[in-house]
N, C-alpha and C positions, 0 to 999 in steps of 0.2 A: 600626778607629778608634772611640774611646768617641763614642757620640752627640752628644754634650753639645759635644766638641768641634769637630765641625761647625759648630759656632755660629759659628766661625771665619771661614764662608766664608757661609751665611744665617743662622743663629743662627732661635731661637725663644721669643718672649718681650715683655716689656713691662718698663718703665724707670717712674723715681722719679715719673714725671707721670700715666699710666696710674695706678698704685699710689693717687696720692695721691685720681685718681680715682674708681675701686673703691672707696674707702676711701667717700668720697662719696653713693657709688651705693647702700649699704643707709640705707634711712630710719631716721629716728630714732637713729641710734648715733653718741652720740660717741667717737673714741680718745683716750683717757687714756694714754699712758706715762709713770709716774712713775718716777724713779731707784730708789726702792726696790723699784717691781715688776719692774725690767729689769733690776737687777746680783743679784749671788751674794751672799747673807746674809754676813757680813766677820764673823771673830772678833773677841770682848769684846776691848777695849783703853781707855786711858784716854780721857776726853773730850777734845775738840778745844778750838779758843778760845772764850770764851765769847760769846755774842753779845748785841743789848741787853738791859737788864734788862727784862723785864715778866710780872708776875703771871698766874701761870697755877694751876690747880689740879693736883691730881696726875691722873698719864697714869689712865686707865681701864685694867683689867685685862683680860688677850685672853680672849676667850669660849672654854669646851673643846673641843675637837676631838669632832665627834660620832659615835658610834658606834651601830652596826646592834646588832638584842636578842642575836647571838651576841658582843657583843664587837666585830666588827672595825669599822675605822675605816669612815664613810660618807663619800665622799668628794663626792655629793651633795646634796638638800633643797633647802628654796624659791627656788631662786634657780638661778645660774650663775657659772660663771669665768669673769671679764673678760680674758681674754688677752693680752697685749703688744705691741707690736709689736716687736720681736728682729730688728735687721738687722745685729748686728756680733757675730759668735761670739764676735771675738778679746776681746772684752769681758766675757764668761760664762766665761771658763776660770777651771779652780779648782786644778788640779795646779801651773800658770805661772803666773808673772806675765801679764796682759794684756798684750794684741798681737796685731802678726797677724805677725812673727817668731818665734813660741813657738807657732804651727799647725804641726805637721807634714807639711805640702805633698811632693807625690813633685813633679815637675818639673812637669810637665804640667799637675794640679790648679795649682800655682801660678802658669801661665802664664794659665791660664783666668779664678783669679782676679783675675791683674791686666788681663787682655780685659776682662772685665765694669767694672772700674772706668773704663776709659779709653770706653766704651759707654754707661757710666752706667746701665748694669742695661738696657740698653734691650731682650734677649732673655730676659730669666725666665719661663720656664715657665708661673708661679701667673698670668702674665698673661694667660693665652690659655685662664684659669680650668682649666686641667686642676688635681689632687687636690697638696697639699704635700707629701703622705707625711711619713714620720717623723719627724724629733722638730720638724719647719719648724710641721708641726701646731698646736702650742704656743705658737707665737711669731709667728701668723698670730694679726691683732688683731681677733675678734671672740668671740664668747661660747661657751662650752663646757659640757656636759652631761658628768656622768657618773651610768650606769644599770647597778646591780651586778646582778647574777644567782647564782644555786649554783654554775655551770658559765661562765661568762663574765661580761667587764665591755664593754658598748659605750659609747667616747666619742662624742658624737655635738657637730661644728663645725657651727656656724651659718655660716662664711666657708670660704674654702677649697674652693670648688664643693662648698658646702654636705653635704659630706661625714659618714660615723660611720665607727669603727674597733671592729672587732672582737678582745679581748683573750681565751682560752681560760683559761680556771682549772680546767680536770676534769684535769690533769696528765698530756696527751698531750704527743708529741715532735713535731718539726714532720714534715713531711712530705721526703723526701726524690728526688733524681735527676728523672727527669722529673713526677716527683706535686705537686713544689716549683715551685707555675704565678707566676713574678716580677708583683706587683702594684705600684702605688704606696703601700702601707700594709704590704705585705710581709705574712709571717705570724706573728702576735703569740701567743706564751702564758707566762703571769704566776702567782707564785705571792707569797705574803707573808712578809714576814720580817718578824716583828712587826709595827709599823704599816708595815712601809716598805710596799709594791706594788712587785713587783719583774716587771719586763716585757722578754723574751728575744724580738730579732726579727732574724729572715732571710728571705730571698727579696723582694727590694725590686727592681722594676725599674727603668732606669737615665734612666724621663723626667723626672728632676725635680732640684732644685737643693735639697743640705743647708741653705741657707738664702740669704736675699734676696741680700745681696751674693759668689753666686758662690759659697759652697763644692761642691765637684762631688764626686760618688761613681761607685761601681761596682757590677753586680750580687754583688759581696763584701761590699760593704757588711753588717754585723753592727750592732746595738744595743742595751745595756741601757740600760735607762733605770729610776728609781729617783723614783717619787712618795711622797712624805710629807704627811701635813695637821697641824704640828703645832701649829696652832690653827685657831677655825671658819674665820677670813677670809684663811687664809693657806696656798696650793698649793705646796710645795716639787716643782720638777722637776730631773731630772738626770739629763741623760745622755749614756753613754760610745760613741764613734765608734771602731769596727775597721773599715777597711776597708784592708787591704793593695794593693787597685788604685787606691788615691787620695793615702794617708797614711800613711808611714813607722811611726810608731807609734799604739797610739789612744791619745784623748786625746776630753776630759772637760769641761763647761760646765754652769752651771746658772744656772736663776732662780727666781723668785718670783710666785705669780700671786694674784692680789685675789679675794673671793668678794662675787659684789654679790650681796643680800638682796632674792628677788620681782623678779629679771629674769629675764622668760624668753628663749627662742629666738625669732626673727622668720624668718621668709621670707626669703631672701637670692639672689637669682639672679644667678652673674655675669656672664652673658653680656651680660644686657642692660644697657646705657645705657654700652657699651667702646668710645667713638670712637676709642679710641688704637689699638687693632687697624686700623680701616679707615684711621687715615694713618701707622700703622708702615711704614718704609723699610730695606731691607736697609743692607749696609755698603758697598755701592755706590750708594748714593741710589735704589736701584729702590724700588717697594711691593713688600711684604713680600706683600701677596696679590694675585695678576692676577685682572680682572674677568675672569667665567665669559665666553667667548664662545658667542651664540647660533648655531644651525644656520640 
């Protein structure tokens, strides 16, 4: 039985109130989601209706996308990536039409995701501050670093049990059969295709949830994903979902993330100030956690 589905009977996790709390609980950060940092960049097309008149000057030009003295893109400098918050995949697809009838759900995954609805997220994982893993990373809303090196790039999340991911760029293979030890970040290595960053991962283990509302995976799980910066203030992310024990076909989502100018990283702890863990209740109205008894 996949873990995740368990959840079925205790589940493991925290729901939109927790969330909203976390959210709370690092100082000083406000969450911005804006529509154009949450959906997929939309092809040129003609403009909409117009709306009132008033005097604007002309738009200001995007700054260039900055580059290291060999040429490649930098995909960091003084500041960081404002992250998202990204709770509806079906909304990031870029091969379909949006929905969540154009996911490719096996039975199962789809069952799960409609449990988690009818729960209200109240067993997600990222609740109980374990790690998002892949591409959830992105779309967990706090601020993000990247630190290139010769040989790797580490992201390193301020949110997300404050977490870094390690990406390999010395163009080894991953490791394979028992050497392949399943983590939450899986094993990452990336090479460039021109500006893109193109980042190959496998070995994910199977405690964590593809994103806030319920998409569920399997140790099959597979991901590229495909960063571009093609201006200073602007992270193109994107990426593609194989996993044959969850989803019929893969299938593909992308957004857009902001670059704030001299933010740094803060200190972010989740564990602490999570009341929602000590009155989280199963699905039988028990506590989700029994007081330790003494001897």
């Amino acid at each position: 039985m996949h873990p995740s589905a368990r959840a079925l009977i205790r589940g493991s996790g925290v729901g939109l109130a927790a969330m909203a709390a976390l959210l709370l609980a690092a100082p000083g950060r406000v969450v911005v989601q804006t529509a154009a940092a949450a959906a997929p960049a939309a092809p040129a097309g003609p403009p909409g209706p117009a709306g009132p008149a008033r005097s604007a000057g002309p738009a200001r030009p995007a700054k260039p996308t900055p580059r290291l003295p060999d040429g490649t893109v930098d995909l960091g400098g003084n500041g960081s990536w404002s992250l998202g918050w990204i709770t509806n995949y079906e909304r990031q697809l870029i091969d379909t039409p949006n929905g969540i009838e154009n996911v490719p759900f096996l039975p199962w995954t789809k069952a799960m995701y409609d449990y988690v609805q009818k729960t209200q997220n109240a067993y997600d994982p990222e609740g109980f501050c374990l790690p998002p893993g892949g591409p959830r990373a992105f779309g967990t809303p706090y601020p993000a670093q990247f630190l290139q090196q010769k040989n790797r790039i580490v992201v390193i999340f301020e949110g997300g049990a404050h977490v870094w991911r390690e990406i390999f760029m010395d163009g080894r293979a991953h490791p394979t059969g028992s050497k392949l030890n399943p983590t939450y970040f899986g094993h990452s290595v990336g090479h460039w295709e021109g500006d893109t960053l193109v980042i190959d991962t496998v070995g994910y283990n199977e405690r964590t949830w593809l994103g806030f509302n319920g998409f569920l995976h399997t140790d099959e799980l597979h991901t590229i994903e495909r960063i571009t910066r093609p201006n200073h203030d602007t992270l193109r992310y994107e990426a593609t979902i194989d996993d044959p024990g969850a989803y019929s076909k893969p299938w593909r989502m992308a957004w857009n993330i902001r670059w704030t100018e001299g933010q740094d990283l803060q200190e972010y702890i989740c564990q602490e100030e999570n009341q929602f863990l000590i009155d989280l209740k199963d699905d039988f109205g028990e506590p989700f956690f029994q007081p330790t008894e003494r001897e």
